[in-house]
BAMI-459537 format. One record per atom (N, C-alpha, C): x, y negated, z. Coordinates in steps of 0.05 Angstrom, whole numbers, padded with zeros to 5 digits, always signed. Layout:
# BAMI-459537
XYZ
...
//
This chain:
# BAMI-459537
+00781+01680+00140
+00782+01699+00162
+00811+01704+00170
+00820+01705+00202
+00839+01703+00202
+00846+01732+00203
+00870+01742+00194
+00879+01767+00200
+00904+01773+00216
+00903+01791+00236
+00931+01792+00254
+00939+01819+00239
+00970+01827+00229
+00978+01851+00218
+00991+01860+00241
+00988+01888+00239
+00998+01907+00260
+01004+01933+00255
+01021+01945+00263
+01033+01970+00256
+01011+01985+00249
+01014+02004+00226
+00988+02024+00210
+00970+02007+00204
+00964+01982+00197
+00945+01977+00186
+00936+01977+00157
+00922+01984+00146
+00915+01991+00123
+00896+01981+00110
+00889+01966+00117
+00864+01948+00106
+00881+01916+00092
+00882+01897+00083
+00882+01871+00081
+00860+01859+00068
+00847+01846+00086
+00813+01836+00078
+00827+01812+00065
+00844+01797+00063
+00851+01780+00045
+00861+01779+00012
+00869+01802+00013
+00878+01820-00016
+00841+01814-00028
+00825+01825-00019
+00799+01826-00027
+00790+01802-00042
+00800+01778-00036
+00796+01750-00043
+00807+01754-00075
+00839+01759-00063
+00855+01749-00091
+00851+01762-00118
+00844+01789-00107
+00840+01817-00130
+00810+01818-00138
+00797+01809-00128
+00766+01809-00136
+00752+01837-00117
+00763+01850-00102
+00747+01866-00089
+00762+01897-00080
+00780+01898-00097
+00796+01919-00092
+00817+01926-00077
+00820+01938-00053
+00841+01936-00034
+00856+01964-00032
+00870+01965-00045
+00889+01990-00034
+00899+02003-00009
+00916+02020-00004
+00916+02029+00028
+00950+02033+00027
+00952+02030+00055
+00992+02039+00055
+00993+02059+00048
+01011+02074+00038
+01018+02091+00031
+01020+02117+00050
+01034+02115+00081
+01039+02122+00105
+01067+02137+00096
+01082+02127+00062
+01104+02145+00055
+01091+02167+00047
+01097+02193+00053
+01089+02225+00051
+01065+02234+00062
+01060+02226+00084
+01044+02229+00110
+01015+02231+00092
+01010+02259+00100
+00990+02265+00099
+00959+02246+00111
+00936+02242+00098
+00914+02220+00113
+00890+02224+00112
+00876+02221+00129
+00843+02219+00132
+00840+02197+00107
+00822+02204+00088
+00819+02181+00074
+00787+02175+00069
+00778+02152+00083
+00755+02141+00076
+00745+02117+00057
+00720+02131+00032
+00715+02107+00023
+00700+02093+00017
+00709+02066+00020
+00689+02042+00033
+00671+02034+00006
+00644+02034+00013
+00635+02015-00004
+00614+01995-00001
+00624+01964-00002
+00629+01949+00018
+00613+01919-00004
+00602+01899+00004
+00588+01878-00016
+00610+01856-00005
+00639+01854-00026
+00651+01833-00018
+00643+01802-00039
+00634+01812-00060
+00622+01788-00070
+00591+01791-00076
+00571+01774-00094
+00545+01771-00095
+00526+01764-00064
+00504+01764-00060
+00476+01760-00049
+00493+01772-00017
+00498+01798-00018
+00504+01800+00011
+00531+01814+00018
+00547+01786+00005
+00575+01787+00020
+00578+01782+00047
+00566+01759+00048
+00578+01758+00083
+00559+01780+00102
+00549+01787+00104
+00546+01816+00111
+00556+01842+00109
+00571+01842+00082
+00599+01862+00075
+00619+01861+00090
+00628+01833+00087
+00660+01826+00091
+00657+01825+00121
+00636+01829+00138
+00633+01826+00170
+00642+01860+00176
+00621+01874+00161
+00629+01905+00166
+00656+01915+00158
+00656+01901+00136
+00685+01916+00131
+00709+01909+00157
+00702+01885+00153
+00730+01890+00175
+00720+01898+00201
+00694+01904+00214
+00692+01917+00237
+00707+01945+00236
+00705+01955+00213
+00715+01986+00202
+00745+01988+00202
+00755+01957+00189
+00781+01950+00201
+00793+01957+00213
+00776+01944+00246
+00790+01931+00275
+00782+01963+00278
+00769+01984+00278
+00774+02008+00285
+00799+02030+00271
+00799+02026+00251
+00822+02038+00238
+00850+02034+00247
+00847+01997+00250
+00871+02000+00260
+00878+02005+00284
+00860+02001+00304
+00856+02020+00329
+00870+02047+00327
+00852+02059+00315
+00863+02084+00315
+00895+02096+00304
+00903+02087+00282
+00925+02088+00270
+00948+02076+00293
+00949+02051+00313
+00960+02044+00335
+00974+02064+00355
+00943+02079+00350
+00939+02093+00376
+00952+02130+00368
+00962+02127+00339
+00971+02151+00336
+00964+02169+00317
+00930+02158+00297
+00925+02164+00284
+00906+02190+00292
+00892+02212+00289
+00869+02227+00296
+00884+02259+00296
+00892+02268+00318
+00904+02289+00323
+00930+02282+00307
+00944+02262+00316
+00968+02258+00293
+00966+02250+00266
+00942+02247+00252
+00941+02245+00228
+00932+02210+00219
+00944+02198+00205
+00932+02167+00204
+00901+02169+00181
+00896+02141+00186
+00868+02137+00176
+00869+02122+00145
+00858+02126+00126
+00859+02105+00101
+00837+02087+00106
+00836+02069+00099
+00804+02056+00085
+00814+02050+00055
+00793+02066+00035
+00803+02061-00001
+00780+02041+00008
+00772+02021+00002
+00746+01999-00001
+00746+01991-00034
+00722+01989-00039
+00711+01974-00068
+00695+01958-00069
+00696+01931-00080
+00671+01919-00083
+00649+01932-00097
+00632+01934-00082
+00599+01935-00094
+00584+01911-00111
+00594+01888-00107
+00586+01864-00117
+00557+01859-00115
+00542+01873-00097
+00515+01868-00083
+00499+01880-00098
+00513+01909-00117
+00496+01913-00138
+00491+01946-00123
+00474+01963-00136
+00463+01990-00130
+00475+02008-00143
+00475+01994-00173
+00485+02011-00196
+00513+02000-00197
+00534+01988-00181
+00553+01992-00183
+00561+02001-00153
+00554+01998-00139
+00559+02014-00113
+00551+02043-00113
+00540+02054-00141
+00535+02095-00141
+00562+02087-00158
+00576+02081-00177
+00596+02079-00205
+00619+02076-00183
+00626+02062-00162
+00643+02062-00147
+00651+02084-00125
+00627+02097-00116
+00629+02119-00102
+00631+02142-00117
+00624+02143-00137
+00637+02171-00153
+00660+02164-00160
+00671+02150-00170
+00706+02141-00158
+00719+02149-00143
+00714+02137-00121
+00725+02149-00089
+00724+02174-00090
+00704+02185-00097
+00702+02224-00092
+00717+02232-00111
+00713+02226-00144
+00726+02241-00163
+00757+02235-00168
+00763+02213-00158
+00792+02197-00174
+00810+02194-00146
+00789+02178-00126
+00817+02176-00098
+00812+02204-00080
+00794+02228-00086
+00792+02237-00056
+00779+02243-00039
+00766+02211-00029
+00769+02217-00008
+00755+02242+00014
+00755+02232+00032
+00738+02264+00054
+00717+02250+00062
+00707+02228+00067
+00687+02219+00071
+00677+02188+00055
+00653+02180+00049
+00637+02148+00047
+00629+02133+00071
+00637+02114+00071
+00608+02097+00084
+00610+02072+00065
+00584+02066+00067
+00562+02053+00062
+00562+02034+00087
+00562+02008+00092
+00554+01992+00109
+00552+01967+00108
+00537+01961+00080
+00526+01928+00075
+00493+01927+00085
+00478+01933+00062
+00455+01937+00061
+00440+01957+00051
+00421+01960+00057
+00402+01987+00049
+00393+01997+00018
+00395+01973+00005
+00398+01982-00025
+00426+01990-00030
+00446+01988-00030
+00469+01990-00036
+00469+02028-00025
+00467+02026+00005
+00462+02050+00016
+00446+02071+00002
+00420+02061-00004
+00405+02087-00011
+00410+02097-00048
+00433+02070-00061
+00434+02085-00084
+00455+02112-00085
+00473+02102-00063
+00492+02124-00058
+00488+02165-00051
+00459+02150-00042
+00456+02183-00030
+00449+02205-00052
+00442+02198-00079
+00449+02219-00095
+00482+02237-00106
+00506+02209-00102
+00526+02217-00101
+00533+02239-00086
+00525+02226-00060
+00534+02237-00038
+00527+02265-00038
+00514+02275-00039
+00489+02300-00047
+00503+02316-00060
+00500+02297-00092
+00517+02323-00113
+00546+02330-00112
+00563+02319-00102
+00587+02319-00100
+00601+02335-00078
+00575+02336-00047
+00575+02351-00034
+00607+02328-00012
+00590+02316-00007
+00609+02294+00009
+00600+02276+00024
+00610+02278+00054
+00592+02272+00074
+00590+02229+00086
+00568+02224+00084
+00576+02192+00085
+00563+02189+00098
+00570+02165+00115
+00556+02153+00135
+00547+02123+00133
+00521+02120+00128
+00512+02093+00111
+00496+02080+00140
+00498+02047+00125
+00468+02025+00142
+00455+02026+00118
+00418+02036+00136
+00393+02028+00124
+00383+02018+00154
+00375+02000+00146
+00350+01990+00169
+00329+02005+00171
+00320+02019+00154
+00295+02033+00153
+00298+02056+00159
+00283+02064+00161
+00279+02095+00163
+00262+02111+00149
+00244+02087+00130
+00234+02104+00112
+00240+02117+00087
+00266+02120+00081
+00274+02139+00070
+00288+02162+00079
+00291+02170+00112
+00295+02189+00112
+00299+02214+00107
+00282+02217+00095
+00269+02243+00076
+00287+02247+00050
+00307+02223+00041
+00318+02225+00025
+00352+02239+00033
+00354+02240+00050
+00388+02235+00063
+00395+02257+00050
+00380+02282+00053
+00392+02314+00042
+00421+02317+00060
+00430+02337+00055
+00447+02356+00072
+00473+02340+00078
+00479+02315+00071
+00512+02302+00073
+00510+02274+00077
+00482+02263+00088
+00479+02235+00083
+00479+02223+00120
+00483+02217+00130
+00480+02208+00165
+00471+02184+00162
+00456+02172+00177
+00444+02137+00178
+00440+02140+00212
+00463+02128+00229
+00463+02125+00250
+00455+02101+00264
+00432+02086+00250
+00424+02064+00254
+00385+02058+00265
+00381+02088+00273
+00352+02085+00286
+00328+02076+00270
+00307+02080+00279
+00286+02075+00263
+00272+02048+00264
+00252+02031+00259
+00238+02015+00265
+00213+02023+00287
+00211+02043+00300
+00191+02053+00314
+00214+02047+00338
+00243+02049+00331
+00257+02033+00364
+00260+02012+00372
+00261+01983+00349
+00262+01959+00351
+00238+01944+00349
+00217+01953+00333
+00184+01939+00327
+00185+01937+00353
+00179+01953+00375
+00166+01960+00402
+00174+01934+00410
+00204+01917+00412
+00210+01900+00432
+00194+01874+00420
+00197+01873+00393
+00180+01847+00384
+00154+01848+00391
+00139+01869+00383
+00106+01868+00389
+00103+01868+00414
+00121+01879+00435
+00116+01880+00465
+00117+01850+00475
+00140+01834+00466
+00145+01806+00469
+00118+01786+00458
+00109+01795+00427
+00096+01778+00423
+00064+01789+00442
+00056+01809+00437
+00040+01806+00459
+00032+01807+00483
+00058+01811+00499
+00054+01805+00530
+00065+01783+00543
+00085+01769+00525
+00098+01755+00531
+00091+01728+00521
+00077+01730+00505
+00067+01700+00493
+00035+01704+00483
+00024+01721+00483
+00000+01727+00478
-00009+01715+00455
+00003+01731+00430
-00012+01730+00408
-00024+01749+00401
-00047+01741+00387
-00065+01769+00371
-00058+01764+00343
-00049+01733+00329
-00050+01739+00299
-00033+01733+00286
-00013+01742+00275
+00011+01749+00271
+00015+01741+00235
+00034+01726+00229
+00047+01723+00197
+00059+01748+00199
+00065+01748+00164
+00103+01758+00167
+00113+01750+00150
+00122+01745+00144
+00153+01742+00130
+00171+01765+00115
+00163+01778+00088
+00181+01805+00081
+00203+01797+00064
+00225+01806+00073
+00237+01798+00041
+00245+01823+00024
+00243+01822-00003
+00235+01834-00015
+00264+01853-00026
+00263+01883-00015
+00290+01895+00001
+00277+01923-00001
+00299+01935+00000
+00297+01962+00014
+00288+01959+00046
+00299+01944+00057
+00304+01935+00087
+00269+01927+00094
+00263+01895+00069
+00234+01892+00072
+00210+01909+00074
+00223+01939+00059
+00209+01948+00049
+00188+01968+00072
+00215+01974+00099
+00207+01987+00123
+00186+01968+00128
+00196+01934+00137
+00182+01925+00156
+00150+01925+00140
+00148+01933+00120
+00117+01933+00096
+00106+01955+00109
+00118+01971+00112
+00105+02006+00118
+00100+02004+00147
+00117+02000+00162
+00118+01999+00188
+00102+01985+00203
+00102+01954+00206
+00090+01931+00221
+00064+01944+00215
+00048+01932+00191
+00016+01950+00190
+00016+01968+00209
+00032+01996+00214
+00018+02013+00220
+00025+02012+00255
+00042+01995+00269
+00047+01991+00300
+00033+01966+00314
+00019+01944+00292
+00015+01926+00302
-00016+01920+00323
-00038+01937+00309
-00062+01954+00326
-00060+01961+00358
-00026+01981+00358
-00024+01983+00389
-00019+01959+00403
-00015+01931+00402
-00004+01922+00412
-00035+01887+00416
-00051+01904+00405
-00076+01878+00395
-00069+01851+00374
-00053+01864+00360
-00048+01848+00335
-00055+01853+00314
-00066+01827+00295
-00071+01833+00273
-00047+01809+00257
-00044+01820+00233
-00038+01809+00210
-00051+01799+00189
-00054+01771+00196
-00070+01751+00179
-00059+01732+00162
-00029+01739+00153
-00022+01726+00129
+00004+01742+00128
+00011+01756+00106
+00031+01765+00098
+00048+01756+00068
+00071+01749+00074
+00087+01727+00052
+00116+01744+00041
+00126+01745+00024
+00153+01760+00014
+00167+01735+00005
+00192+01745+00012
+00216+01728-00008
+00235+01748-00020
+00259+01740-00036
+00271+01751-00043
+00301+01743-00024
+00312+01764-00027
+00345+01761-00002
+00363+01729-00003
+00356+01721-00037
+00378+01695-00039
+00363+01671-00039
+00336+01674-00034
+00324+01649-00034
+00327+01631-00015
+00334+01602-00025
+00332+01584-00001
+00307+01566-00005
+00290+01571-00015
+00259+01552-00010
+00241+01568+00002
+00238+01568+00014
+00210+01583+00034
+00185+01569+00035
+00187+01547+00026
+00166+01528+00040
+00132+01536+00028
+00137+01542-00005
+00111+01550-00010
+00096+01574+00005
+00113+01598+00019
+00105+01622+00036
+00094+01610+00063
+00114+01590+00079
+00107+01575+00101
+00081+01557+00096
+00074+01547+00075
+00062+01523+00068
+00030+01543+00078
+00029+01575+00065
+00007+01587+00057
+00003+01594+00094
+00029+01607+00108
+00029+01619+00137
+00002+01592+00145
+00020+01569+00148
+00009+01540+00167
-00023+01539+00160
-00033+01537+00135
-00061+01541+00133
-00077+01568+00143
-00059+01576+00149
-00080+01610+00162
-00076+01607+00192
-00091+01623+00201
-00100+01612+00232
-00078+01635+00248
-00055+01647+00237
-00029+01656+00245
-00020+01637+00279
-00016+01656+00294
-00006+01643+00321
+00023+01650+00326
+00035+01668+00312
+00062+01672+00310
+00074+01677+00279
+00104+01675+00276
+00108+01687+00253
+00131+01709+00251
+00136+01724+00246
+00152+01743+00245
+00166+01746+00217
+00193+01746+00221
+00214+01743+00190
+00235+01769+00193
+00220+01786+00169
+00237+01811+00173
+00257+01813+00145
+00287+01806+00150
+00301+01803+00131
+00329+01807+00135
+00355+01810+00115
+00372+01816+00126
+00398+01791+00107
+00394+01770+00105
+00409+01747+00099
+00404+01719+00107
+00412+01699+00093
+00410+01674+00106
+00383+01665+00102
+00366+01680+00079
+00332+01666+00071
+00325+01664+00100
+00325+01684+00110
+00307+01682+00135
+00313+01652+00153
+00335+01653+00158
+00350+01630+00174
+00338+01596+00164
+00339+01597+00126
+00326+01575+00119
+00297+01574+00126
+00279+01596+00136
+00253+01603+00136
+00250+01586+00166
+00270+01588+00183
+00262+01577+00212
+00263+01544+00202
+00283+01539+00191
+00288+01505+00190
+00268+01503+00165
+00254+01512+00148
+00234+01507+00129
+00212+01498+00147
+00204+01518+00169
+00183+01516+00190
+00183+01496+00200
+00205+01487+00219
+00210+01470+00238
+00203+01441+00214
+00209+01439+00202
+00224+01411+00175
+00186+01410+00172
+00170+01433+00164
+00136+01425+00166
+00118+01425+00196
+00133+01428+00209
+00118+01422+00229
+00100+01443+00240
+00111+01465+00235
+00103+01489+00249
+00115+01496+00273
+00099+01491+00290
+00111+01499+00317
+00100+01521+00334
+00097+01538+00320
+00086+01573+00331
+00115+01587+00334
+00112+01602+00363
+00135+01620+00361
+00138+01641+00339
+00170+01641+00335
+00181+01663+00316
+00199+01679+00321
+00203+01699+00309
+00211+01721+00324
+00228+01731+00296
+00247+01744+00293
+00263+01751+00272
+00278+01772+00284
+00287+01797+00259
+00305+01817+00251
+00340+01803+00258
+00363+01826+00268
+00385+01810+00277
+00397+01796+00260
+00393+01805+00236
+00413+01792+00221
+00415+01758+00218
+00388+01743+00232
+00386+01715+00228
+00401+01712+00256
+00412+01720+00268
+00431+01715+00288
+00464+01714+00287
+00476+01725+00258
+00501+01723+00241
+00507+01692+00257
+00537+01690+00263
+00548+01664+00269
+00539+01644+00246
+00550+01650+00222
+00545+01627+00209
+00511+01613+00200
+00496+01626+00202
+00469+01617+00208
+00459+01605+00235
+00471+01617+00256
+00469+01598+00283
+00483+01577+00276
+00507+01577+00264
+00519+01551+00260
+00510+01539+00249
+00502+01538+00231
+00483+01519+00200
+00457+01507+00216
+00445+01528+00228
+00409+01525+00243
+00401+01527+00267
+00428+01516+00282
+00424+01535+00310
+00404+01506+00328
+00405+01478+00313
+00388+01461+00322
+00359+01478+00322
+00354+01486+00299
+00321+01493+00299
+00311+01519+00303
+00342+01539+00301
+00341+01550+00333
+00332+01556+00354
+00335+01531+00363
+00330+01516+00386
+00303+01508+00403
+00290+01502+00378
+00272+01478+00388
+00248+01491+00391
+00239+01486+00410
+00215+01503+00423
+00195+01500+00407
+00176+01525+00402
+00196+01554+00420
+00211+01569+00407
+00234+01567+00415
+00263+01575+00405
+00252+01609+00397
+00262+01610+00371
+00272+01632+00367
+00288+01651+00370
+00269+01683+00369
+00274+01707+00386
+00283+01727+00372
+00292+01742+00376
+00318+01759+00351
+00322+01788+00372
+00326+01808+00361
+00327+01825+00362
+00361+01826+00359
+00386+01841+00381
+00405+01833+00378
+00415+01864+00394
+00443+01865+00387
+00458+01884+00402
+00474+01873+00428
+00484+01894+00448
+00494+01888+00475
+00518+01870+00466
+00530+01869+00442
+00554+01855+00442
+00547+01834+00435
+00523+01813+00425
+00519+01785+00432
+00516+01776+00460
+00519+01795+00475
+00518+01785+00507
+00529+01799+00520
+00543+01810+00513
+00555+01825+00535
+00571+01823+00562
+00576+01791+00554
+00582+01775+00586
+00556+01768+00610
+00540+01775+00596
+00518+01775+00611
+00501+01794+00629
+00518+01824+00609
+00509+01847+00626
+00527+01856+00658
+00514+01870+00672
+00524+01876+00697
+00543+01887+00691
+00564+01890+00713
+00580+01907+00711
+00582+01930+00711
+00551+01943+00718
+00548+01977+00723
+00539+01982+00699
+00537+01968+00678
+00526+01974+00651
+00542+01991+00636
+00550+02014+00620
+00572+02028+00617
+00575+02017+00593
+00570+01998+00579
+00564+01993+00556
+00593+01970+00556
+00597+01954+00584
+00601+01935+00575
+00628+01933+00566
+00644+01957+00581
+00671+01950+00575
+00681+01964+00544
+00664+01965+00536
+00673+01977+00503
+00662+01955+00492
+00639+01933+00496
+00639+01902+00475
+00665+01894+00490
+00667+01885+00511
+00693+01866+00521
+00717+01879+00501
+00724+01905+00497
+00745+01912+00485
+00744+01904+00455
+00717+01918+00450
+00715+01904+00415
+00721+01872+00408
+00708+01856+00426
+00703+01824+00430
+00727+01816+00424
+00751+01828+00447
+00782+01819+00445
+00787+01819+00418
+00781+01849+00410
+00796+01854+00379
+00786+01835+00362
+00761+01823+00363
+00746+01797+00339
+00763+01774+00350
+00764+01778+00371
+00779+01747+00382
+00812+01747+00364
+00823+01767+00375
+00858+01764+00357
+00846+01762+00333
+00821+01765+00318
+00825+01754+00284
+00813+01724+00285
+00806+01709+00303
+00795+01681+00306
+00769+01673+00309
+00752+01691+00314
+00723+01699+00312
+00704+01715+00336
+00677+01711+00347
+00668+01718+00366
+00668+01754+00346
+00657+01767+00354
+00645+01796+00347
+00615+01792+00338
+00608+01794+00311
+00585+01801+00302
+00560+01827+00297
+00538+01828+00294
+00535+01846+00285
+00531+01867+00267
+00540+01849+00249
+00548+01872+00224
+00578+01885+00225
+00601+01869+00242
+00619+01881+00255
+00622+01909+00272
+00614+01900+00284
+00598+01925+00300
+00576+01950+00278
+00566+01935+00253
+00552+01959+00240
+00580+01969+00230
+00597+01957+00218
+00622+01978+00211
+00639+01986+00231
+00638+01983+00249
+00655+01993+00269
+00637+02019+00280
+00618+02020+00285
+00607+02054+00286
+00602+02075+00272
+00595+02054+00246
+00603+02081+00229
+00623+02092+00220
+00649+02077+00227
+00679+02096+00225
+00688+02107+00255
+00669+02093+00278
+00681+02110+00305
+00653+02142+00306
+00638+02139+00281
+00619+02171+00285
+00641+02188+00264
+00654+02182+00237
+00667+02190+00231
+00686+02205+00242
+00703+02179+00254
+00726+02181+00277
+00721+02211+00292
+00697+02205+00310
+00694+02235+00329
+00688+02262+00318
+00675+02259+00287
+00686+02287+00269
+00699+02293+00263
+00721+02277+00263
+00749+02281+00243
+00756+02300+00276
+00765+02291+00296
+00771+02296+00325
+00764+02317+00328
+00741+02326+00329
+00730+02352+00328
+00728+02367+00309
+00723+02360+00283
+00724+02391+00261
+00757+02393+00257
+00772+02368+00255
+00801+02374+00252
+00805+02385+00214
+00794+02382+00198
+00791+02381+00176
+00815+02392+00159
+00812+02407+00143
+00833+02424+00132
+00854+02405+00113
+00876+02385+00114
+00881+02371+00087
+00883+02382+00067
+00893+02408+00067
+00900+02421+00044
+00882+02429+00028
+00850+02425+00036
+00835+02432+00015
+00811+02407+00020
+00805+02387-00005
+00796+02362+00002
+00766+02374+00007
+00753+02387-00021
+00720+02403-00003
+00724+02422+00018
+00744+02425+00021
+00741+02452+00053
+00731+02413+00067
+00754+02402+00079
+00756+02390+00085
+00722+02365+00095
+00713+02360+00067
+00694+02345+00069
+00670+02363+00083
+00668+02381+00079
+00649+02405+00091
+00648+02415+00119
+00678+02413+00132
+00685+02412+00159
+00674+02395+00175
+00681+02369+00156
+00680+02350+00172
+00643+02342+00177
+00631+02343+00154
+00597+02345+00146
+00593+02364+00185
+00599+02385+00180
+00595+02404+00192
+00600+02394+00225
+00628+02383+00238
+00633+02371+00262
+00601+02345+00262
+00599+02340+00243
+00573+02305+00247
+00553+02317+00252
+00545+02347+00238
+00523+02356+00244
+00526+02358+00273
+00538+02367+00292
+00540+02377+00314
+00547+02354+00337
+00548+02324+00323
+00560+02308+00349
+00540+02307+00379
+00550+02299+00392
+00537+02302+00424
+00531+02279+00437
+00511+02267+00442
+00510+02245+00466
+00533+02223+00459
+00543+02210+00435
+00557+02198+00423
+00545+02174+00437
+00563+02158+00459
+00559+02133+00458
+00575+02112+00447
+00555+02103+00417
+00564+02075+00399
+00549+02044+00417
+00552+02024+00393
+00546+02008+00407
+00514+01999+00407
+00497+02015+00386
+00471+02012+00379
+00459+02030+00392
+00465+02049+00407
+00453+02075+00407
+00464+02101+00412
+00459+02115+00436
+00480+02145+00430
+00459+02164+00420
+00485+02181+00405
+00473+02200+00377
+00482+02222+00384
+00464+02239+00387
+00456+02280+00377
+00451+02285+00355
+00476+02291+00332
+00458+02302+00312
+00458+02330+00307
+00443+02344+00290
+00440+02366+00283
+00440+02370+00260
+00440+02389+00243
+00440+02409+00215
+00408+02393+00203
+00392+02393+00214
+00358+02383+00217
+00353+02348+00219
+00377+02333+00226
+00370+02311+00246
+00402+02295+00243
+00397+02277+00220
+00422+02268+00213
+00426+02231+00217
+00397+02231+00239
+00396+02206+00250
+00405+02189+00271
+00394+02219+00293
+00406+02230+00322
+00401+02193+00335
+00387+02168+00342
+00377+02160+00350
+00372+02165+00374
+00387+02175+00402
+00370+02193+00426
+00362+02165+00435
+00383+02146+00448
+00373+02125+00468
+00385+02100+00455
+00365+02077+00444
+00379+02052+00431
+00381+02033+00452
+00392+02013+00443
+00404+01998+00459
+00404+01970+00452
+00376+01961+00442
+00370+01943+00424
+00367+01922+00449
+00369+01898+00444
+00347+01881+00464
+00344+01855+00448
+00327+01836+00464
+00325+01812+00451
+00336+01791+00465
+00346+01762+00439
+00356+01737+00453
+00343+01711+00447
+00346+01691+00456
+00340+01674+00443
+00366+01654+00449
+00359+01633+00442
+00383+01615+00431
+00376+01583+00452
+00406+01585+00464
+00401+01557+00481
+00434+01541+00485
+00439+01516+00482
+00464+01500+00474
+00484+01520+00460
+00474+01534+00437
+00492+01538+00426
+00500+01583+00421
+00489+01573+00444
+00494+01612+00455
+00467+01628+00456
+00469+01661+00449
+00452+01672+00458
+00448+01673+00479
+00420+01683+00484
+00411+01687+00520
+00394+01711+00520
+00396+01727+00532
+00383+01754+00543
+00358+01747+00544
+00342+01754+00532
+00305+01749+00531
+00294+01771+00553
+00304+01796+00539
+00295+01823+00561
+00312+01845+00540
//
């Protein structure tokens, strides 16, 4: 990954390599700092989905620090490897709170990593801002936890609407892998798939690091399945399309974004391809050259895009998952203005500004949250693509 250094930057995602996971922050000298801490999957099962967010969280930090830092004050990122584990991603966040500090967490690999954190977060009385795909743990977040990442009742809609109006299926695979993340699409699909005249007539799990699919596919192809659906958040899924294609399954499929990560279009983007090309659920910044110009959306991907571009790289979307959860941060810090002199005044302020944000437009979604409502989901901004010489393409 290439890195461009620039005045206040505080991150070096390359240190991460040499040190095994641990990245320190500049000092800023004396200078008082917002300090956030990261906890982040730079090695194990879902690194490259770490190391995408982290540095989206990056390219915003150092944004901000550029630009002057947040009422004058600069930004930290303390980051730790999680090493793709649960029980060391809670052992690392009580770190950050007890030993560096900091005023806030995020969380922004995956949903296990995420949901072991929120008992920290809770007892310690320290406000974080995590990715779960799901939403069925909401009920867990308690008074300091934010998941600005919407429910499955906002993204199911575009697949089941696609698969049945758009290609007219009634009988539907799936594909779970076996996740916190899987664990929505288990609870969920069952219970939306009825509105839409679908049934589910073969249901198959993997696990996140598997690359053989073929015995789950082998079982889909013998059932009278007219589509398949792969709800997952690593490369399994990706081998699941070319497992398909390689037996001779040629039913459309439809997949969760994360099978849209560059380096899986790169590896699979032939089978991809091949009709009928696979359909993905994706954010405005895989296309955002595509949207109109009255779209208000667009000139904040074009600005992000640039910033992926000076590191050598299009803009992904796990980039983008760390890049909003330090620009919802960002607009609490702005608004509660947080006491430094006292680190729990401080973390409580700031809890307190998140409860209250307004019509927040990120890049997934703008968010209202409340004291009640630490999801704030108002209007997403999901759509679908599919894949043609190479590039996404706007489905609807």
């Amino acid at each position: 990954m290439k890195m461009v250094l620039k005045k206040g930057i505080v991150l070096l995602l390359a240190a991460v390599f040499a040190l095994g996971g641990l990245v320190s922050c500049a000092s800023y000298g004396q200078a008082e700092s917002y300090k956030i801490g990261v906890i982040a999957s730079q090695t194990g099962a879902y690194s490259g989905l770490g190391m995408q967010s982290l540095e989206g969280m990056d390219i915003i930090v150092d944004k901000i620090n550029l630009a002057g830092g947040i009422n004058g004050i600069p930004v930290e990122l303390v980051v730790y490897d999680d090493k793709s584990s649960s029980v060391e991603a809670a052992r690392i966040a009580k770190k950050l709170v007890d030993i560096d500090k900091v005023h806030a967490l995020a969380s922004g690999t995956a949903t296990a990593m995420s949901r072991s954190l929120v008992p920290v977060a809770n007892e310690e009385q320290v406000p974080m801002v995590m990715l779960s795909g799901t939403s069925s743990f909401d009920d867990e977040l308690g008074a300091w936890c934010f998941r600005p990442f919407g429910s499955e009742d906002d993204y199911i809609v575009l697949l089941l609407n696609y698969l049945s109006k758009e290609v007219g299926v009634t009988k539907l695979a799936v594909l779970l892998e076996n996740s916190g993340y899987g664990q929505g699409g288990d609870i969920f699909l069952p219970q939306r798939v009825s509105d839409y005249g679908i049934e589910i007539v073969e249901k198959q799990y993997f696990n996140p690091d598997s690359i053989d699919l073929t015995p789950q596919l082998t079982n889909i192809k013998t059932s009278d399945a007219e589509a398949i659906f792969i709800w997952g958040t690593g490369p399994a899924g990706a081998f699941a399309v070319k497992q398909a294609r390689d037996l001779d399954i040629a039913l459309p499929i439809v997949a969760t974004s994360p099978q849209g990560s560059p380096d899986d279009v790169k590896a699979f983007g032939k089978y991809y391809e091949m009709e009928p090309s696979l359909v993905i659920l994706a954010s405005k910044i895989d296309i955002w050259e595509q949207l109109p110009d009255s779209d208000s959306d667009k000139a904040m991907c074009q600005e992000f895009e640039s910033l992926c571009a000076e590191r050598g790289h299009p803009a992904t979307m796990w980039n983008i998952v760390g890049a909003q959860i330090i620009m919802l941060i960002e607009d609490g810090l702005r608004r509660g203005q947080p006491d430094l002199a006292n680190v729990q005044e401080a973390r409580s302020q700031l809890k307190d500004a998140i409860e209250s944000t307004g019509n927040l437009s990120l890049f997934m979604a703008n968010y209202t949250m409340s004291p009640t409502d630490h999801c704030g989901n108002v209007l997403p901004k999901d759509m679908l693509v599919t894949f043609k010489d190479g590039k996404k393409v706007l489905v609807s």
